[in-house]
PDB file of N, CA, C and O in Angstrom:
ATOM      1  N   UNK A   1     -96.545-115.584 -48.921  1.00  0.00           N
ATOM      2  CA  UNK A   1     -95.467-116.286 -48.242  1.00  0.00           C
ATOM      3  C   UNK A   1     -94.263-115.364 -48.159  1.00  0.00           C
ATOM      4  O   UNK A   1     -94.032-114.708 -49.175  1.00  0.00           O
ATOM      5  N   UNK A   2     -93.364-115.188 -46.994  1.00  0.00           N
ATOM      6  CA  UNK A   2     -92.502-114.522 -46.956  1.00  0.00           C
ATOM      7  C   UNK A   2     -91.294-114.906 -47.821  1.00  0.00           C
ATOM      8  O   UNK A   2     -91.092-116.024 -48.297  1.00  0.00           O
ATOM      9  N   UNK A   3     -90.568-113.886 -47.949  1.00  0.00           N
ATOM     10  CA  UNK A   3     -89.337-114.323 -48.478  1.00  0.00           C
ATOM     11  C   UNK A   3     -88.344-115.147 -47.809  1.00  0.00           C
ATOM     12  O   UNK A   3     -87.577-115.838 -48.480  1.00  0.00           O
ATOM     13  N   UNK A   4     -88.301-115.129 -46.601  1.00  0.00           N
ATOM     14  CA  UNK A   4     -87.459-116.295 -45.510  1.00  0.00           C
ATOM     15  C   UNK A   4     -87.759-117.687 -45.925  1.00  0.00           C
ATOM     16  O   UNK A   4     -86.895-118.540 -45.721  1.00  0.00           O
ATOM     17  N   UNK A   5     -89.235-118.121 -46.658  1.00  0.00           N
ATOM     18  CA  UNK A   5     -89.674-119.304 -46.847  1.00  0.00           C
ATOM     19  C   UNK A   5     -89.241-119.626 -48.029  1.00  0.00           C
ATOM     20  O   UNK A   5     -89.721-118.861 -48.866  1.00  0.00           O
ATOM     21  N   UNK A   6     -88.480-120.494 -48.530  1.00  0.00           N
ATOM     22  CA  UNK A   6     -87.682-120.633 -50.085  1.00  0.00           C
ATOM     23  C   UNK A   6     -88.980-120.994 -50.863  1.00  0.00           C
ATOM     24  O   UNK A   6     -89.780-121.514 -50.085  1.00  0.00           O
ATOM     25  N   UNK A   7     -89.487-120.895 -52.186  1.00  0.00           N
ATOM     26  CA  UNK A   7     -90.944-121.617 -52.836  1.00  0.00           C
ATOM     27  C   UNK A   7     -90.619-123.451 -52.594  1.00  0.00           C
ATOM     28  O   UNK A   7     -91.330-124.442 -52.427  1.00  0.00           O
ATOM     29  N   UNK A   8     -89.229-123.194 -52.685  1.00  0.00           N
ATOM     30  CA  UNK A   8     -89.352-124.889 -53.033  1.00  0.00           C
ATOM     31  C   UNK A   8     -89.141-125.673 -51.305  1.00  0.00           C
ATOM     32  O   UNK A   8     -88.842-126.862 -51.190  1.00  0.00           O
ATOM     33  N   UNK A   9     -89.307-124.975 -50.393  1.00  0.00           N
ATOM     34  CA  UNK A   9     -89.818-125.737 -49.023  1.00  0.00           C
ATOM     35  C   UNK A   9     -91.369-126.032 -49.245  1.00  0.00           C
ATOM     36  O   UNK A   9     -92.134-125.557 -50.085  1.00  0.00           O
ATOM     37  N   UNK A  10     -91.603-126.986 -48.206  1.00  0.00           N
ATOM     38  CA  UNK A  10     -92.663-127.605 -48.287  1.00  0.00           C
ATOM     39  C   UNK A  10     -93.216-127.044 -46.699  1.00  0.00           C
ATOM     40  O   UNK A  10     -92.656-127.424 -45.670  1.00  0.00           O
ATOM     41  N   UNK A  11     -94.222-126.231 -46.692  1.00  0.00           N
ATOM     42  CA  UNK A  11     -94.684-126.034 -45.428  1.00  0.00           C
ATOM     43  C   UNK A  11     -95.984-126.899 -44.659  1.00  0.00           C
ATOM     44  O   UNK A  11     -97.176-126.645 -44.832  1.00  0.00           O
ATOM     45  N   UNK A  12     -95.475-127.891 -43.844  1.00  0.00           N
ATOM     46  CA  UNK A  12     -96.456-128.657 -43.415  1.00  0.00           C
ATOM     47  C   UNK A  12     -97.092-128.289 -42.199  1.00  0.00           C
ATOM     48  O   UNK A  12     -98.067-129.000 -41.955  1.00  0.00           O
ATOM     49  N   UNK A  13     -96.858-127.415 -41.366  1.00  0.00           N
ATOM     50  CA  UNK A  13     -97.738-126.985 -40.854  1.00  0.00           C
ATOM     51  C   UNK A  13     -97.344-125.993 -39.944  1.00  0.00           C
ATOM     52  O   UNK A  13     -96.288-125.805 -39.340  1.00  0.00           O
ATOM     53  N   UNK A  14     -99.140-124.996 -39.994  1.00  0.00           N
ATOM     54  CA  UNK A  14     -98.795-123.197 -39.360  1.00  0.00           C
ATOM     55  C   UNK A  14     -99.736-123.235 -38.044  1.00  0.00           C
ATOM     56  O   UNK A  14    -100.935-123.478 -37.902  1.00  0.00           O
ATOM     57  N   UNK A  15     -98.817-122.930 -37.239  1.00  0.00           N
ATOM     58  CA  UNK A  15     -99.513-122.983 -35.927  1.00  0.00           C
ATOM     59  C   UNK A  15     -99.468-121.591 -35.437  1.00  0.00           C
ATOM     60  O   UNK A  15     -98.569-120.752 -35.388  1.00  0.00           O
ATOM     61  N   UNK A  16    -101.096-121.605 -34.982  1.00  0.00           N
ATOM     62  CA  UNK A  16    -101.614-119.871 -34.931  1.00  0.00           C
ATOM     63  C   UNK A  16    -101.558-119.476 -33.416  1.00  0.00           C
ATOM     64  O   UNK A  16    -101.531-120.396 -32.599  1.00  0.00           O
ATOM     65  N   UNK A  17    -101.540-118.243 -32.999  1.00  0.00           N
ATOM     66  CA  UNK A  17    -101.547-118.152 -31.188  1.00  0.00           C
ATOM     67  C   UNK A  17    -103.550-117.677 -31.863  1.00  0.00           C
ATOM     68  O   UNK A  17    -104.028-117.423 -32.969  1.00  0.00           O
ATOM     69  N   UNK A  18    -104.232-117.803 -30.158  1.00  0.00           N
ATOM     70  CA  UNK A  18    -105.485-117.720 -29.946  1.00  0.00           C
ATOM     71  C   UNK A  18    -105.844-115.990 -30.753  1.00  0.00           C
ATOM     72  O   UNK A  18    -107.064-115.878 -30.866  1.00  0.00           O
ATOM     73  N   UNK A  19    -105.479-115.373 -31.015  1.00  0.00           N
ATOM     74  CA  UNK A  19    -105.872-114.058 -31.483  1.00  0.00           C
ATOM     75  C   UNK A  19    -105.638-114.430 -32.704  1.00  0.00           C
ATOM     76  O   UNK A  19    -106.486-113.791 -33.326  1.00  0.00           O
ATOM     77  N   UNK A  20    -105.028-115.064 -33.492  1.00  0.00           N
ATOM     78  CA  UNK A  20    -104.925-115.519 -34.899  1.00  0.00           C
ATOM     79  C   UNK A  20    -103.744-114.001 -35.606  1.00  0.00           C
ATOM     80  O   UNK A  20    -103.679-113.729 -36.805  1.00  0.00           O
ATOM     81  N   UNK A  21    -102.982-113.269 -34.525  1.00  0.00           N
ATOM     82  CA  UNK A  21    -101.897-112.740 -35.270  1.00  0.00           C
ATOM     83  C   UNK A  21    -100.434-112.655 -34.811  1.00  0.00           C
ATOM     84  O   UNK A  21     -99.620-111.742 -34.672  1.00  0.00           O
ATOM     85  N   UNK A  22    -100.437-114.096 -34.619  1.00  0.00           N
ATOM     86  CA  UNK A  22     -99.111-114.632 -34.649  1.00  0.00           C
ATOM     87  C   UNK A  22     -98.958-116.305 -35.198  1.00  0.00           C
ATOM     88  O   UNK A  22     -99.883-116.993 -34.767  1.00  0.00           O
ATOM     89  N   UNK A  23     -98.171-116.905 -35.882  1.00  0.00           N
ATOM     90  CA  UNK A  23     -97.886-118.056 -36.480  1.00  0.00           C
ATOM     91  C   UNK A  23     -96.697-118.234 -37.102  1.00  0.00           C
ATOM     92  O   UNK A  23     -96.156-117.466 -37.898  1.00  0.00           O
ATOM     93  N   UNK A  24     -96.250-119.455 -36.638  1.00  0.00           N
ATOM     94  CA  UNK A  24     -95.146-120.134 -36.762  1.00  0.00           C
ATOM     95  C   UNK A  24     -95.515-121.090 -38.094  1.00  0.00           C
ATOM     96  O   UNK A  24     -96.574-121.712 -38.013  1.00  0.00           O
ATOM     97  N   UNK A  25     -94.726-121.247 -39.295  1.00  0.00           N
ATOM     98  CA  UNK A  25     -94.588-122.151 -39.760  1.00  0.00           C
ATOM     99  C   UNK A  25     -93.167-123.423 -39.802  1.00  0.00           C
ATOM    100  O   UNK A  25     -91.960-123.185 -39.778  1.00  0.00           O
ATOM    101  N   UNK A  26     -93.717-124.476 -39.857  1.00  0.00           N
ATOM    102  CA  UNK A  26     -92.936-125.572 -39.808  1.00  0.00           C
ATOM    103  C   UNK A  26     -92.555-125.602 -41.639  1.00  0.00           C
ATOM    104  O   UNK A  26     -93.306-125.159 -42.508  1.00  0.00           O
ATOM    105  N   UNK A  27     -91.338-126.181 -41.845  1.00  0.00           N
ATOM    106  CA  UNK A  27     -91.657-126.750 -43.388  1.00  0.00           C
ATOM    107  C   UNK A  27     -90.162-127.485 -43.254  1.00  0.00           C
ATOM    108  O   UNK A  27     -89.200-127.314 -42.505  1.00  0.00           O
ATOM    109  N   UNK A  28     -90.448-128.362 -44.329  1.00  0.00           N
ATOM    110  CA  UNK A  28     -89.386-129.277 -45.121  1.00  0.00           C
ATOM    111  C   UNK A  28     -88.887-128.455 -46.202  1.00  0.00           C
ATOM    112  O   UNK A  28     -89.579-127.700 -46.884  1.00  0.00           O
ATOM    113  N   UNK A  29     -87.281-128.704 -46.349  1.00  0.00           N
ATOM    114  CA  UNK A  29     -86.939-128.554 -47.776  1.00  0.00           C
ATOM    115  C   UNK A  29     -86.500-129.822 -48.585  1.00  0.00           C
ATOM    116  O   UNK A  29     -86.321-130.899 -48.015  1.00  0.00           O
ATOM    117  N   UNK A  30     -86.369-129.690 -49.649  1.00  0.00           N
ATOM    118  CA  UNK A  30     -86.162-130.741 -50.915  1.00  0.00           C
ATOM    119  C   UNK A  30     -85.163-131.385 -50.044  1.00  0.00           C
ATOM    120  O   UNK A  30     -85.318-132.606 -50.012  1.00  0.00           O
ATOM    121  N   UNK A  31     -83.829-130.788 -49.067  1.00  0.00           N
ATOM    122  CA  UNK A  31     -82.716-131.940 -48.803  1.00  0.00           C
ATOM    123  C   UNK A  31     -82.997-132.737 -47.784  1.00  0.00           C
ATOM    124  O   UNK A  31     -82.161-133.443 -47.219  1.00  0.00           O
ATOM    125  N   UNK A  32     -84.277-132.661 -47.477  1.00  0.00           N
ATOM    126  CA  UNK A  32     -84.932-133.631 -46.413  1.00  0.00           C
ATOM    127  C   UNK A  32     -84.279-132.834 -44.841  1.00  0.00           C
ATOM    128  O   UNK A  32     -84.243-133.326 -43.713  1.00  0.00           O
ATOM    129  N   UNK A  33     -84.033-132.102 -45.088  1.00  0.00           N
ATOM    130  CA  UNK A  33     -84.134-131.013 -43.420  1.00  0.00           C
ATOM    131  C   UNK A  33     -85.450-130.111 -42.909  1.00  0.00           C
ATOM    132  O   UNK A  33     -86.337-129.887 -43.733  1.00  0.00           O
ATOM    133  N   UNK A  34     -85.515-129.839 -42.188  1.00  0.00           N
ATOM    134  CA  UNK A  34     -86.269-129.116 -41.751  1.00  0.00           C
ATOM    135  C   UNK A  34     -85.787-127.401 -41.242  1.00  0.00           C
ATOM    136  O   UNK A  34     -84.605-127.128 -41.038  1.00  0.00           O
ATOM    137  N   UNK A  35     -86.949-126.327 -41.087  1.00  0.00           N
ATOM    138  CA  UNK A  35     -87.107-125.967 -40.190  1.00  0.00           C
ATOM    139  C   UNK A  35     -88.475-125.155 -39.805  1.00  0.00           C
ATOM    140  O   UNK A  35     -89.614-125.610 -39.912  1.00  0.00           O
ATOM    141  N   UNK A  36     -88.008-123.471 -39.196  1.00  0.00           N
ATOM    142  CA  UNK A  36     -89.054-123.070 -38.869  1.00  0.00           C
ATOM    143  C   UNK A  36     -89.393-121.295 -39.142  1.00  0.00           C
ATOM    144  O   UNK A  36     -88.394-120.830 -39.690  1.00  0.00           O
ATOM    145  N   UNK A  37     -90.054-120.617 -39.013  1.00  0.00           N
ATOM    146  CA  UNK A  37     -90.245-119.417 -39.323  1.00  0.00           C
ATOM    147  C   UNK A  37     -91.337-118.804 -38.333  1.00  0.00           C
ATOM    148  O   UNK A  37     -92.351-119.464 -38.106  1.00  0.00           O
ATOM    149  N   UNK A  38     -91.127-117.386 -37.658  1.00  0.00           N
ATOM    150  CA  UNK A  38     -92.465-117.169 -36.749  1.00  0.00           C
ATOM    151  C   UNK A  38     -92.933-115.685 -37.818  1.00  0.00           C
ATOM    152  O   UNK A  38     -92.056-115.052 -38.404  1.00  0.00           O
ATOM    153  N   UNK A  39     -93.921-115.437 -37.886  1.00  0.00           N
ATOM    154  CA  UNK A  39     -94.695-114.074 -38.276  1.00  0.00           C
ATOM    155  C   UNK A  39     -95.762-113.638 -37.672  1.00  0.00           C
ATOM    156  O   UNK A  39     -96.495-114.413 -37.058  1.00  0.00           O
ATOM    157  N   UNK A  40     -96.044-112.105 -37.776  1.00  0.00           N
ATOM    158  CA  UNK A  40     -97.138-111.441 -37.315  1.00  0.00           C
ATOM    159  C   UNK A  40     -98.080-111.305 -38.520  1.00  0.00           C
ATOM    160  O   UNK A  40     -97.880-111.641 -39.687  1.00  0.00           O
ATOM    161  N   UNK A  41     -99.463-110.568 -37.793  1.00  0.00           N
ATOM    162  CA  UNK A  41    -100.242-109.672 -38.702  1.00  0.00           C
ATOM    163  C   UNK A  41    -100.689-109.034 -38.147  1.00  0.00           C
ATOM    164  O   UNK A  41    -101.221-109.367 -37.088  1.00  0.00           O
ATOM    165  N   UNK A  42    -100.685-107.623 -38.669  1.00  0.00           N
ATOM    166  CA  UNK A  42    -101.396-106.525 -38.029  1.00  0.00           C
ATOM    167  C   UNK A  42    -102.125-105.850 -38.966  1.00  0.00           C
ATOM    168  O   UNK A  42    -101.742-105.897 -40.135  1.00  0.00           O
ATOM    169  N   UNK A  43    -103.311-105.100 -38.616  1.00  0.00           N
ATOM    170  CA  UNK A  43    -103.687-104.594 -39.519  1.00  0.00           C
ATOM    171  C   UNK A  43    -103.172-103.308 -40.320  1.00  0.00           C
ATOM    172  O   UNK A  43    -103.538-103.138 -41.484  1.00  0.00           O
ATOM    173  N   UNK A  44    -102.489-102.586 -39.808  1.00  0.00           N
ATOM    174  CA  UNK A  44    -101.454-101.563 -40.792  1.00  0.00           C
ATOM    175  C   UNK A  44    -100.889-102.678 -41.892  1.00  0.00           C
ATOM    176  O   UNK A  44    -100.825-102.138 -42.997  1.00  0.00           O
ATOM    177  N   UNK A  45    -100.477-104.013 -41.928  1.00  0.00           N
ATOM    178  CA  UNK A  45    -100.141-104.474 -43.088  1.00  0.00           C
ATOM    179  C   UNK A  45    -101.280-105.044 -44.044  1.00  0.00           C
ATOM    180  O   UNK A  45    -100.855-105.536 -45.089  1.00  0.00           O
ATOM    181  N   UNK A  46    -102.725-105.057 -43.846  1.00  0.00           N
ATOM    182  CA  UNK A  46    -103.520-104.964 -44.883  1.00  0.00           C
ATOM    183  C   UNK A  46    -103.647-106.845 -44.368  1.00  0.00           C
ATOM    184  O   UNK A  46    -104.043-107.608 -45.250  1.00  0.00           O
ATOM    185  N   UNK A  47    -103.326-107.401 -43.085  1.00  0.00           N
ATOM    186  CA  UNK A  47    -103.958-108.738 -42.899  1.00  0.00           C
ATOM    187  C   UNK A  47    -102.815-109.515 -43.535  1.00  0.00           C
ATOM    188  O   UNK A  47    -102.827-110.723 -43.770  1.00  0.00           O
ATOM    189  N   UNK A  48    -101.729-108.577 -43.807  1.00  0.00           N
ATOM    190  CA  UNK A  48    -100.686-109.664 -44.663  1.00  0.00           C
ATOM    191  C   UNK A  48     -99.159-110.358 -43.329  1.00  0.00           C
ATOM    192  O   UNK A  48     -98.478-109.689 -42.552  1.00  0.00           O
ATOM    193  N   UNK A  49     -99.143-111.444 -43.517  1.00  0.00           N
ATOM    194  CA  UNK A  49     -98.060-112.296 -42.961  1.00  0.00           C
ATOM    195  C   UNK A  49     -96.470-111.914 -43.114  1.00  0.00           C
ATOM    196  O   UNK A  49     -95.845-111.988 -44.172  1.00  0.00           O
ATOM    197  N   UNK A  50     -95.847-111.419 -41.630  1.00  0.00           N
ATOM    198  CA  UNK A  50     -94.585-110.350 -41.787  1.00  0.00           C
ATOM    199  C   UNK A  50     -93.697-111.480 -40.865  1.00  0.00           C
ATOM    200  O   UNK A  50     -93.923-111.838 -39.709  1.00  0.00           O
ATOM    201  N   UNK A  51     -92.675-111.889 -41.730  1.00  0.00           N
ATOM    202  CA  UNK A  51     -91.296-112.521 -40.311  1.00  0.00           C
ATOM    203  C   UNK A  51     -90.878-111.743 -39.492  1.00  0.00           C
ATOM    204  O   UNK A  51     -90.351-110.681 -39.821  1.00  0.00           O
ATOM    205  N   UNK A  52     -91.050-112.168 -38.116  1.00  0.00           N
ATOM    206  CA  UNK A  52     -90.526-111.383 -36.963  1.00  0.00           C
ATOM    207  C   UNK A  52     -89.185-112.241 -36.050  1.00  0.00           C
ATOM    208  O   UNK A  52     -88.669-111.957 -34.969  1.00  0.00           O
ATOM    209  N   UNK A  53     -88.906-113.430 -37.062  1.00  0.00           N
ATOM    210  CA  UNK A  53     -87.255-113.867 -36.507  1.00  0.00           C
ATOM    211  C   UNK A  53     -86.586-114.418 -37.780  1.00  0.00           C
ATOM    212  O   UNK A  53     -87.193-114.771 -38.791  1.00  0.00           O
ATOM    213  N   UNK A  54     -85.303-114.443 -37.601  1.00  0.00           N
ATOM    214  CA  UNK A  54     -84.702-115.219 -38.636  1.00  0.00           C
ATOM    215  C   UNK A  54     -84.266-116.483 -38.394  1.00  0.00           C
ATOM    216  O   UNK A  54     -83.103-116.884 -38.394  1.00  0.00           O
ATOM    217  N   UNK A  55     -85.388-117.157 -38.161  1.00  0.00           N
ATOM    218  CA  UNK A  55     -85.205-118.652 -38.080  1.00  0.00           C
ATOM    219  C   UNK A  55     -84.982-119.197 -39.063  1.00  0.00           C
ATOM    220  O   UNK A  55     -84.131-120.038 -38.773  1.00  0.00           O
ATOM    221  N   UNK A  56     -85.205-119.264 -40.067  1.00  0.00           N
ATOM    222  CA  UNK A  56     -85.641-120.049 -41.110  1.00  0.00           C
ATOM    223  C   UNK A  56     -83.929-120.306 -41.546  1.00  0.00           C
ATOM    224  O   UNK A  56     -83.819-121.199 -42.386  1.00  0.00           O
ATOM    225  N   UNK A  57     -83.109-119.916 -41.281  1.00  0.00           N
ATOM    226  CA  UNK A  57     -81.515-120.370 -41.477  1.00  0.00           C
ATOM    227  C   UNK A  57     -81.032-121.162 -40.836  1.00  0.00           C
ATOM    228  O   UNK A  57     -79.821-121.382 -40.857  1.00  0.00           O
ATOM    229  N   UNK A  58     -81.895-121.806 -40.083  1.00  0.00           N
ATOM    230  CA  UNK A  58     -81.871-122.824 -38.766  1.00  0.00           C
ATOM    231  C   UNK A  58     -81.436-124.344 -39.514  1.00  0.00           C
ATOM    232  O   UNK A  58     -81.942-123.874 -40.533  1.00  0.00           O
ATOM    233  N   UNK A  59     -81.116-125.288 -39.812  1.00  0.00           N
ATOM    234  CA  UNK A  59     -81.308-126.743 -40.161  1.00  0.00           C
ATOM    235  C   UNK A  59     -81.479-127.752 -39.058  1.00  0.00           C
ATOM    236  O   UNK A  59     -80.686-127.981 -38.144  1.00  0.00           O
ATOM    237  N   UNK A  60     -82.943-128.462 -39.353  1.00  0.00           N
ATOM    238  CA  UNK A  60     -83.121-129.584 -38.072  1.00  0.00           C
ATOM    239  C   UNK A  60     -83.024-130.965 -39.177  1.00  0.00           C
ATOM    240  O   UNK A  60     -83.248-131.089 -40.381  1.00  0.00           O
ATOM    241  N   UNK A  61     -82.643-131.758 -38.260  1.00  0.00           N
ATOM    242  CA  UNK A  61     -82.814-133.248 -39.155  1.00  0.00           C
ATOM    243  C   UNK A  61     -84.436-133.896 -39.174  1.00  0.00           C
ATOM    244  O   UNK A  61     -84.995-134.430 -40.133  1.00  0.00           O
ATOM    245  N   UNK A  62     -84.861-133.714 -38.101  1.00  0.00           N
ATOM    246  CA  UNK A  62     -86.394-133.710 -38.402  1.00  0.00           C
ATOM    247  C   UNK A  62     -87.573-132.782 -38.010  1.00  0.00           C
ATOM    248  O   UNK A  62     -87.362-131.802 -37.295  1.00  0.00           O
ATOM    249  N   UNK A  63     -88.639-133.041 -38.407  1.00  0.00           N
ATOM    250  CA  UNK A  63     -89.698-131.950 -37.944  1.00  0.00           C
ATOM    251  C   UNK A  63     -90.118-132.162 -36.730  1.00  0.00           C
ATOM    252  O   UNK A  63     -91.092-131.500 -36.373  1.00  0.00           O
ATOM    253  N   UNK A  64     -89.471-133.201 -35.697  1.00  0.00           N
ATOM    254  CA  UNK A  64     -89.843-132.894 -34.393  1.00  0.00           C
ATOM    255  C   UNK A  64     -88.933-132.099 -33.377  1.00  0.00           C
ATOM    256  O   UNK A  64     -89.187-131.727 -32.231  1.00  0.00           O
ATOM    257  N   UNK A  65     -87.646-131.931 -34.244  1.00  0.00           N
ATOM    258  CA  UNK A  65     -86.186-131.091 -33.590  1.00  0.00           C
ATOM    259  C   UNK A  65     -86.625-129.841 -34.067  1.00  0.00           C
ATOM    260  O   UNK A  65     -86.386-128.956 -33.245  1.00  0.00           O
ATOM    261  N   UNK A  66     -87.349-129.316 -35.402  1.00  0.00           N
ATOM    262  CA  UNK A  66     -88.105-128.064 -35.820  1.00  0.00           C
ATOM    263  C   UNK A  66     -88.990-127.541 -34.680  1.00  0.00           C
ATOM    264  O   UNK A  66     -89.029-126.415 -34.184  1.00  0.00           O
ATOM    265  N   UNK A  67     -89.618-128.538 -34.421  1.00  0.00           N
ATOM    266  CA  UNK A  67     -90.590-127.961 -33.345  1.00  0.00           C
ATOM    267  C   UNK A  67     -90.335-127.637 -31.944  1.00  0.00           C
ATOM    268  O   UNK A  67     -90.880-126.734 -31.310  1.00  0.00           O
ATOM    269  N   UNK A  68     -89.417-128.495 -31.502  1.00  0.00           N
ATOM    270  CA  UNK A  68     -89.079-128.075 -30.447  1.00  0.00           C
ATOM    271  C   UNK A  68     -88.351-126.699 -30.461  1.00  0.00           C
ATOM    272  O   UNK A  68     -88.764-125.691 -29.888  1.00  0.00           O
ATOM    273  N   UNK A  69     -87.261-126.793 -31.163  1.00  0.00           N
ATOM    274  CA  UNK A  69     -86.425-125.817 -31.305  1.00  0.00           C
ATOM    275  C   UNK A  69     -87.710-124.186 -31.498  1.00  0.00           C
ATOM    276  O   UNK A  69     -87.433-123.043 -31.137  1.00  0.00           O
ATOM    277  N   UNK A  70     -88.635-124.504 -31.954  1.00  0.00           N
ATOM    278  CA  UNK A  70     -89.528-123.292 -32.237  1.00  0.00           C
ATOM    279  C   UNK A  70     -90.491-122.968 -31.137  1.00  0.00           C
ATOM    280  O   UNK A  70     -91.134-121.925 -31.014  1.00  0.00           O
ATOM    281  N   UNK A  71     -90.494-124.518 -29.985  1.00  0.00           N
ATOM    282  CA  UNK A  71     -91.702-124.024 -28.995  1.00  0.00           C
ATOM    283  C   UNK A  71     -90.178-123.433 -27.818  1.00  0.00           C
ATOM    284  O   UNK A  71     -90.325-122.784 -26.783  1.00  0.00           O
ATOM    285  N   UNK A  72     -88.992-123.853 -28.334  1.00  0.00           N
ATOM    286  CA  UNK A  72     -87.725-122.896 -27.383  1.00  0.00           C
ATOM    287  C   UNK A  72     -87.482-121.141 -27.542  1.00  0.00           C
ATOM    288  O   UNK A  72     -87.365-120.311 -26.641  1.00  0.00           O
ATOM    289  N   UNK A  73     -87.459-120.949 -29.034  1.00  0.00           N
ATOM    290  CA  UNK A  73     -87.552-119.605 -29.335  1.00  0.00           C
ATOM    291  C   UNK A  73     -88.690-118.751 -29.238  1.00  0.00           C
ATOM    292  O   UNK A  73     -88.719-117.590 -28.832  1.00  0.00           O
ATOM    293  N   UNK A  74     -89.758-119.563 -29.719  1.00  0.00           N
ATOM    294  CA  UNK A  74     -90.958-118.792 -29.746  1.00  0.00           C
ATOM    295  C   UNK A  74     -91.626-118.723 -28.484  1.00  0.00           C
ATOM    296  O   UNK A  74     -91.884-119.825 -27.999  1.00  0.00           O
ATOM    297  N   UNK A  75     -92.062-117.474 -27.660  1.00  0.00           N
ATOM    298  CA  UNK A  75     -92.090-117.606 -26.000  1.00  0.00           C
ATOM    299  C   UNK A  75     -94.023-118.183 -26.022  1.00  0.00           C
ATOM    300  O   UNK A  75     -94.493-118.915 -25.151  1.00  0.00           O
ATOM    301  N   UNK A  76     -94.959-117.539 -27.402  1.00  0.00           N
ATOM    302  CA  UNK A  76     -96.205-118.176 -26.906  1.00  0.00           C
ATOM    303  C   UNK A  76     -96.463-119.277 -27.847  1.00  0.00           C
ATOM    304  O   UNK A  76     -97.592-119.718 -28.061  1.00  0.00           O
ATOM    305  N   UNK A  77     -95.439-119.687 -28.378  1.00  0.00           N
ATOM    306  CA  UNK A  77     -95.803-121.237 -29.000  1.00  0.00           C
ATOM    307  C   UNK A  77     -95.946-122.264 -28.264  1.00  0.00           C
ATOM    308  O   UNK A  77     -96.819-123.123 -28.390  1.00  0.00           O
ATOM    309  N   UNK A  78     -94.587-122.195 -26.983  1.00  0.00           N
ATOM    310  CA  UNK A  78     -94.894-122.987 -25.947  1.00  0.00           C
ATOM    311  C   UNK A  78     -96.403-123.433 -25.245  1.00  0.00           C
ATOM    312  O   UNK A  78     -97.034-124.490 -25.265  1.00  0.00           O
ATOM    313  N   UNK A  79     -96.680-122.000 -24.573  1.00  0.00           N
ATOM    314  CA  UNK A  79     -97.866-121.959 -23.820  1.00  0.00           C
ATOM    315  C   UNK A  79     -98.884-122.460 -24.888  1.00  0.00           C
ATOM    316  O   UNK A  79     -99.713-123.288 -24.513  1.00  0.00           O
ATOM    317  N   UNK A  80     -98.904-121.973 -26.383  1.00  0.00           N
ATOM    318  CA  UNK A  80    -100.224-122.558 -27.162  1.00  0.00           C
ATOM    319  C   UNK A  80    -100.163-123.821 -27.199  1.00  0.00           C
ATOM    320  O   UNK A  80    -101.226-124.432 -27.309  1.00  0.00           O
ATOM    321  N   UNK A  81     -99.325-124.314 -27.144  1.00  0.00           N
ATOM    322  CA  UNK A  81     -99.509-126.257 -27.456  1.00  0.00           C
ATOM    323  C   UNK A  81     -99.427-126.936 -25.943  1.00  0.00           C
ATOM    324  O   UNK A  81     -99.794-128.078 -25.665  1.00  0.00           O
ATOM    325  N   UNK A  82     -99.090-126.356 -25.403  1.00  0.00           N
ATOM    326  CA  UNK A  82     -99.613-126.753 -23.608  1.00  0.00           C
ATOM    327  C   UNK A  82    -100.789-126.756 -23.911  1.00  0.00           C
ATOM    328  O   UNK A  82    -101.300-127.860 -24.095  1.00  0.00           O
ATOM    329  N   UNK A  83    -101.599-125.583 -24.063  1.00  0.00           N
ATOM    330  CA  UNK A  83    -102.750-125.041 -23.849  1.00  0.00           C
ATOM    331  C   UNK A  83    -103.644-126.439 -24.868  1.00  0.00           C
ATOM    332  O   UNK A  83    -104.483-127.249 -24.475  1.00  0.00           O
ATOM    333  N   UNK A  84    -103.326-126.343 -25.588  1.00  0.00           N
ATOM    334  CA  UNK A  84    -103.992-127.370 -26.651  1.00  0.00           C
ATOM    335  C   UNK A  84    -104.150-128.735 -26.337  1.00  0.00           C
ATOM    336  O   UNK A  84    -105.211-129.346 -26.466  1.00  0.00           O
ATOM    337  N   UNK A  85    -103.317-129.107 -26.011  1.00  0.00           N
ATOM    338  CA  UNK A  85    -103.291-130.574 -25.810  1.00  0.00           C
ATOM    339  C   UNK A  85    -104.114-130.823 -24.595  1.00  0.00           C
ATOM    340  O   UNK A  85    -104.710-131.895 -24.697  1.00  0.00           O
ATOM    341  N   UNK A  86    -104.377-130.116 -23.341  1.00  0.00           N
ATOM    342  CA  UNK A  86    -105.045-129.651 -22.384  1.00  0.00           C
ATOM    343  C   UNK A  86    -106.735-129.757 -23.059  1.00  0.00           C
ATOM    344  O   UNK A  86    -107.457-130.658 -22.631  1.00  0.00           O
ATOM    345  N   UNK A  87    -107.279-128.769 -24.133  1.00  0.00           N
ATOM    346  CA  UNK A  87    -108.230-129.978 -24.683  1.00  0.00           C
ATOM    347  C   UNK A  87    -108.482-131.121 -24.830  1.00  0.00           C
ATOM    348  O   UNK A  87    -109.525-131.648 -24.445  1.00  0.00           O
ATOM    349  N   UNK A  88    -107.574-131.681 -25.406  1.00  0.00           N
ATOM    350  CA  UNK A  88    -107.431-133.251 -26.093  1.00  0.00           C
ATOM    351  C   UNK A  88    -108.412-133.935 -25.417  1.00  0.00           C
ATOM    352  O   UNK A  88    -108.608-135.127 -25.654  1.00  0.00           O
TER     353      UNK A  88
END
């Protein structure tokens, strides 16, 4: 887990792009806020999870203002959850 992610947030959920090396996590902290965090992986880092914004200083009141706010910053989070629900 990166250091942007405090231990005592609660990360409820990591949404991956289709190549599996990019992901956003969502999480709660203890004061009942939210937010969000995006990272890579490449293999020069050994498969390990690197922050590539400083979101995580962000405060949302809930995890659906987290998400949006993350499918706004993040340019293929958008398109992945289009893309997804498009299954459904």
């Amino acid at each position: 887990m990166s250091g942007r992610i405090d231990k005592s947030w609660t990360v409820f959920d990591s949404l991956e792009n289709a190549q599996h090396d990019r992901c956003v996590d969502l999480f709660a902290r203890p004061d009942g806020t939210y937010g969000f965090e995006e990272f890579r992986r490449d293999p020069e880092d050994q498969g390990e999870w690197t922050p590539v914004g400083y979101y995580s200083v962000a405060v949302y009141a809930s995890s659906g203002a987290a998400l949006m706010a993350a499918e706004q910053a993040v340019a293929w989070l958008a398109e992945s959850q289009t893309n997804a629900k498009r299954r459904r």
